[in-house]
Residue frames as a rotation matrix with the C-alpha (Angstrom) as fourth column:
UNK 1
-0.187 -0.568 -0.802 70.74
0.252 0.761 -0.598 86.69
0.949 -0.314 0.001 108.47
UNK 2
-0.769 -0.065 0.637 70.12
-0.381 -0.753 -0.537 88.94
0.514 -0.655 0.554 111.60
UNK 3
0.109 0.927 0.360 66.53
-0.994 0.101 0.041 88.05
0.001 -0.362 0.932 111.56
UNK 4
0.789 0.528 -0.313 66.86
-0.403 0.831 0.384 84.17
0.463 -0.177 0.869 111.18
UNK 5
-0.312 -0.315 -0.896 69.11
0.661 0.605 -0.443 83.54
0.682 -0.731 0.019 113.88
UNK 6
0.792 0.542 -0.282 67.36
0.548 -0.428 0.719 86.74
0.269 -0.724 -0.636 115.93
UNK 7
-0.429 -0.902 -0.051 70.45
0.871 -0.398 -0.290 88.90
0.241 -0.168 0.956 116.10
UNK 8
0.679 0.731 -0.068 70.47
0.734 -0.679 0.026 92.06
-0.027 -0.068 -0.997 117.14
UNK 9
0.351 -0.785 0.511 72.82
-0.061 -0.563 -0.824 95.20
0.934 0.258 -0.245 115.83
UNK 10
0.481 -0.349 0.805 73.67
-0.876 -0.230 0.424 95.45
0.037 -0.909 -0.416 120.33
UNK 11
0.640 -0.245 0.728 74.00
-0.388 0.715 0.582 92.38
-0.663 -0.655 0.363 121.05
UNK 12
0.587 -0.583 0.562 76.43
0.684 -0.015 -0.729 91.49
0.434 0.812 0.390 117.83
UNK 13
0.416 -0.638 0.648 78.43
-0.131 -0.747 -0.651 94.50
0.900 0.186 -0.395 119.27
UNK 14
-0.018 -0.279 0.960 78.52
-0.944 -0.311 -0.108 94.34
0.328 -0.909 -0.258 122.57
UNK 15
0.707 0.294 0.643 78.12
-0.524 0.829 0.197 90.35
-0.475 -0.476 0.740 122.91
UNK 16
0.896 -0.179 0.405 80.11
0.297 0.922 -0.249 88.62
-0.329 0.343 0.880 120.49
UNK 17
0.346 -0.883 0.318 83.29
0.510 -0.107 -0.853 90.74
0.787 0.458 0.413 119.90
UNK 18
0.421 -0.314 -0.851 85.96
0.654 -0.546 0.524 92.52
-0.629 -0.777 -0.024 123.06
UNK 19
-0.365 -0.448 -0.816 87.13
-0.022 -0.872 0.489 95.20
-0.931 0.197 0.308 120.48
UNK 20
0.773 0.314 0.552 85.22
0.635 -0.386 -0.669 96.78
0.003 0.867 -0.498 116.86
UNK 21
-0.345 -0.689 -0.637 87.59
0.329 -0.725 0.605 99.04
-0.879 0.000 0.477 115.33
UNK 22
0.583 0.273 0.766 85.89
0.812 -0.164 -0.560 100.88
-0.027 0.948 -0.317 112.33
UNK 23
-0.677 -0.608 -0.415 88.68
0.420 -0.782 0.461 103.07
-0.605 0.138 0.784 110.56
UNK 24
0.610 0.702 -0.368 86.64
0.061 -0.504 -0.861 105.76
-0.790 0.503 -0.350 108.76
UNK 25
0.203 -0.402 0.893 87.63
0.938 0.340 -0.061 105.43
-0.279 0.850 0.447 104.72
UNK 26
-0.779 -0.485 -0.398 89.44
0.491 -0.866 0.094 108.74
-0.390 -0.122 0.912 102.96
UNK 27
-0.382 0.750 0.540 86.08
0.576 -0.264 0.774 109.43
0.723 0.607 -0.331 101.61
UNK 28
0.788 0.465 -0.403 85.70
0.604 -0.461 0.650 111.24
0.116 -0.756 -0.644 105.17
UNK 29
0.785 -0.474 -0.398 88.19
-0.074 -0.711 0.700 114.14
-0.614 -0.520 -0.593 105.78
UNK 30
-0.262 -0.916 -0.305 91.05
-0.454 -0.161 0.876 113.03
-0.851 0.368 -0.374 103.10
UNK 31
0.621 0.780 0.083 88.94
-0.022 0.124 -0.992 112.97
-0.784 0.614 0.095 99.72
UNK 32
0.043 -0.802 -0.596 92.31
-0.998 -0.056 0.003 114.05
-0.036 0.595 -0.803 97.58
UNK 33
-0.718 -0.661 0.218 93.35
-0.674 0.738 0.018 110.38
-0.173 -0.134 -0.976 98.33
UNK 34
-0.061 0.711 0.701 89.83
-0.176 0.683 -0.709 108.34
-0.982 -0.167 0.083 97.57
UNK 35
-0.436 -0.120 -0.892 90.20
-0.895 0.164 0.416 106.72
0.096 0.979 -0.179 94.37
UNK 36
0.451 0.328 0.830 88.70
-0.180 0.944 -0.275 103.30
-0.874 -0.026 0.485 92.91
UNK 37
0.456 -0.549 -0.700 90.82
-0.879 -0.153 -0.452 103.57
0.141 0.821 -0.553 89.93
UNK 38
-0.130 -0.839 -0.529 92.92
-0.063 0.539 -0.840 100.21
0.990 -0.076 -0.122 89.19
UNK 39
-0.665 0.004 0.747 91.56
-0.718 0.272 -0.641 99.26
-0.206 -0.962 -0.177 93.78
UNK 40
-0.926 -0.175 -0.336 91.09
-0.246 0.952 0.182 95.74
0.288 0.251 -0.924 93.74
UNK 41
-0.560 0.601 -0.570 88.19
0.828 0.387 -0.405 95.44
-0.023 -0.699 -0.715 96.67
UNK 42
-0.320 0.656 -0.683 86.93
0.163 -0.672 -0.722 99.28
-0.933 -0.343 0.108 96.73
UNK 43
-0.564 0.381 0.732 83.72
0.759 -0.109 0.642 99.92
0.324 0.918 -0.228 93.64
UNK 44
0.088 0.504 -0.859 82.12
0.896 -0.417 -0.152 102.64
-0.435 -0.757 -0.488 96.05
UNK 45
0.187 0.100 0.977 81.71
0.341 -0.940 0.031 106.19
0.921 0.327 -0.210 94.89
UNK 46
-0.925 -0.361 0.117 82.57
0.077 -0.479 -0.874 108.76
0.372 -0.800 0.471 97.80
UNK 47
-0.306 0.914 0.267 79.03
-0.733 -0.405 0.546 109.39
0.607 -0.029 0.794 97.98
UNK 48
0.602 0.595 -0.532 78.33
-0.190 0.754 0.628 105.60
0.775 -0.277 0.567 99.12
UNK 49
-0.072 -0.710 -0.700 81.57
0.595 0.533 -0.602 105.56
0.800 -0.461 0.384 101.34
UNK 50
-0.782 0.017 0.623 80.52
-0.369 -0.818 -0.441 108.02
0.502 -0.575 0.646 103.28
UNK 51
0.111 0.976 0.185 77.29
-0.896 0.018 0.444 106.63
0.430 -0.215 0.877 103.72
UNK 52
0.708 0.339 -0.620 78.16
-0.042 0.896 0.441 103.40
0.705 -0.286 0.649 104.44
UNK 53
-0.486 -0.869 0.097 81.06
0.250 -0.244 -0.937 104.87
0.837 -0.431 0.336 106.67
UNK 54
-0.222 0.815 0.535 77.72
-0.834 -0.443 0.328 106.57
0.505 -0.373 0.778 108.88
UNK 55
0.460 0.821 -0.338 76.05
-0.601 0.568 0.562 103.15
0.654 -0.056 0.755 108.99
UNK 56
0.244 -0.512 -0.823 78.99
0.504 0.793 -0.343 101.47
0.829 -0.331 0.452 110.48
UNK 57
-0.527 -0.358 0.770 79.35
-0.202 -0.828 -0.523 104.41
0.825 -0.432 0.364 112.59
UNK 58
-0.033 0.714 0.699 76.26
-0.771 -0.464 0.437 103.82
0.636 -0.525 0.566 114.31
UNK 59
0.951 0.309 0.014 76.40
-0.264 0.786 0.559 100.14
0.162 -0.535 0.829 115.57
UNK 60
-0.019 -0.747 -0.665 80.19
0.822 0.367 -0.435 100.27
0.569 -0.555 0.607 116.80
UNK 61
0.661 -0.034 -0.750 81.11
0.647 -0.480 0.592 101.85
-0.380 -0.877 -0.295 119.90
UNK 62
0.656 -0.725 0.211 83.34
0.478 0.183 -0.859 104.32
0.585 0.664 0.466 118.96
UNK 63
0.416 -0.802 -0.429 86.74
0.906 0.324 0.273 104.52
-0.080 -0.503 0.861 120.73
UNK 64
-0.240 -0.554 -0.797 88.80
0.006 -0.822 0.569 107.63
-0.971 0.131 0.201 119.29
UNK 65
0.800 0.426 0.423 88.22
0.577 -0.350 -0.738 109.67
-0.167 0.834 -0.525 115.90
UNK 66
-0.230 -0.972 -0.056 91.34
0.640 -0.194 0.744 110.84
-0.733 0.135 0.666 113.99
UNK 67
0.708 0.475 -0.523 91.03
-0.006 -0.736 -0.677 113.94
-0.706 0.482 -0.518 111.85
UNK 68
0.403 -0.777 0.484 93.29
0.599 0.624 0.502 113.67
-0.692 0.087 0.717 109.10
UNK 69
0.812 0.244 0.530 92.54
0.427 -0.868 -0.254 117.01
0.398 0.433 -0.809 107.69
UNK 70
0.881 -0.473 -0.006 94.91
-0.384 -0.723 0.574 118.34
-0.276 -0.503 -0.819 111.09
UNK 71
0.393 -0.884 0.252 98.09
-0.542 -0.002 0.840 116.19
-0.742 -0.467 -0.480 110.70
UNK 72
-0.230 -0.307 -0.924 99.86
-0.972 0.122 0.202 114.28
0.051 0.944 -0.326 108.88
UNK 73
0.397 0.918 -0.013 99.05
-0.796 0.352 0.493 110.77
0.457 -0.186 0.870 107.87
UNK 74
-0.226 -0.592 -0.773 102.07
-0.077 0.802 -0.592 108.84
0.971 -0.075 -0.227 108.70
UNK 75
-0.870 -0.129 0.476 101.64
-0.430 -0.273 -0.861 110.53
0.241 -0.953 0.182 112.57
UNK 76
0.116 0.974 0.196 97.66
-0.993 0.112 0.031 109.68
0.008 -0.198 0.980 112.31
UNK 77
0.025 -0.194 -0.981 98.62
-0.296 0.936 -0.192 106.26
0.955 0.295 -0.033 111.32
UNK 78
-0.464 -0.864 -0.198 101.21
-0.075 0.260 -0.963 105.85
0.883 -0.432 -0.185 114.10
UNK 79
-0.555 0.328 0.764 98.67
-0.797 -0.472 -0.376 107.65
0.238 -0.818 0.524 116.71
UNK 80
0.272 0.887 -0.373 96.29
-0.888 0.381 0.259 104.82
0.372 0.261 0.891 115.93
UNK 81
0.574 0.494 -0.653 98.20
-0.344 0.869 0.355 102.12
0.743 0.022 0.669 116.47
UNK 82
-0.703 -0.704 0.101 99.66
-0.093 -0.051 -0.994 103.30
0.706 -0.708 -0.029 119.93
UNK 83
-0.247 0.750 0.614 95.72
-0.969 -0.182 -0.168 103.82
-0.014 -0.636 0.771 120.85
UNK 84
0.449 0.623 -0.640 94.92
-0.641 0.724 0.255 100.57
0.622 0.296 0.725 119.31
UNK 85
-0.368 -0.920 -0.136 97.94
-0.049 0.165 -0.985 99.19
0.928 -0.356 -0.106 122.09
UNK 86
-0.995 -0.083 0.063 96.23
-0.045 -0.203 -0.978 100.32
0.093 -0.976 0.198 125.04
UNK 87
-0.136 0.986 0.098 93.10
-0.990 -0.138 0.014 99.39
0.028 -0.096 0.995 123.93
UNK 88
0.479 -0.287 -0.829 94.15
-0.139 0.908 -0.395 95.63
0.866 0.305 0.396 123.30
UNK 89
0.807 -0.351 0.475 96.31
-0.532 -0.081 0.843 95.99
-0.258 -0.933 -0.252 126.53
UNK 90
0.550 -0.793 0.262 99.44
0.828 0.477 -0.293 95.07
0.107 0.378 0.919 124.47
């Protein structure tokens, strides 16, 4: 699709959206908790979420990186969507 309308991975980022938010999946930093068991939408191994976690990595800007290894997640949660506030200017 990229190629037949000429897209380009920049200009898709940086033209056609004012905010990308990629949350990294628990297949980065909180593996205990990745499961596809009985998960409607996720059929990924960890192996491919990671990888395709990378790929999306590379064509969004990224904003802030939460470690979810250091804190808890309710606080990581919360942290997010006070940053995601003042990025949005709400």
């Amino acid at each position: 699709m990229r190629e037949e309308f000429n897209w380009n991975n920049v200009e898709l980022r940086d033209g056609r959206y004012n905010q990308v938010i990629h949350m990294v999946s628990a297949a980065k930093g909180a593996e205990d908790f990745y499961d596809i068991k009985n998960h409607v939408t996720r059929h990924e191994g960890i192996d491919v979420a990671r990888q395709l976690d990378d790929l999306t990595a590379q064509v969004c800007f990224v904003f802030f990186i939460m470690d979810f290894q250091s804190f808890n997640f309710v606080i990581g949660v919360t942290s997010w969507y006070n940053r995601l506030g003042i990025a949005l200017a709400i």
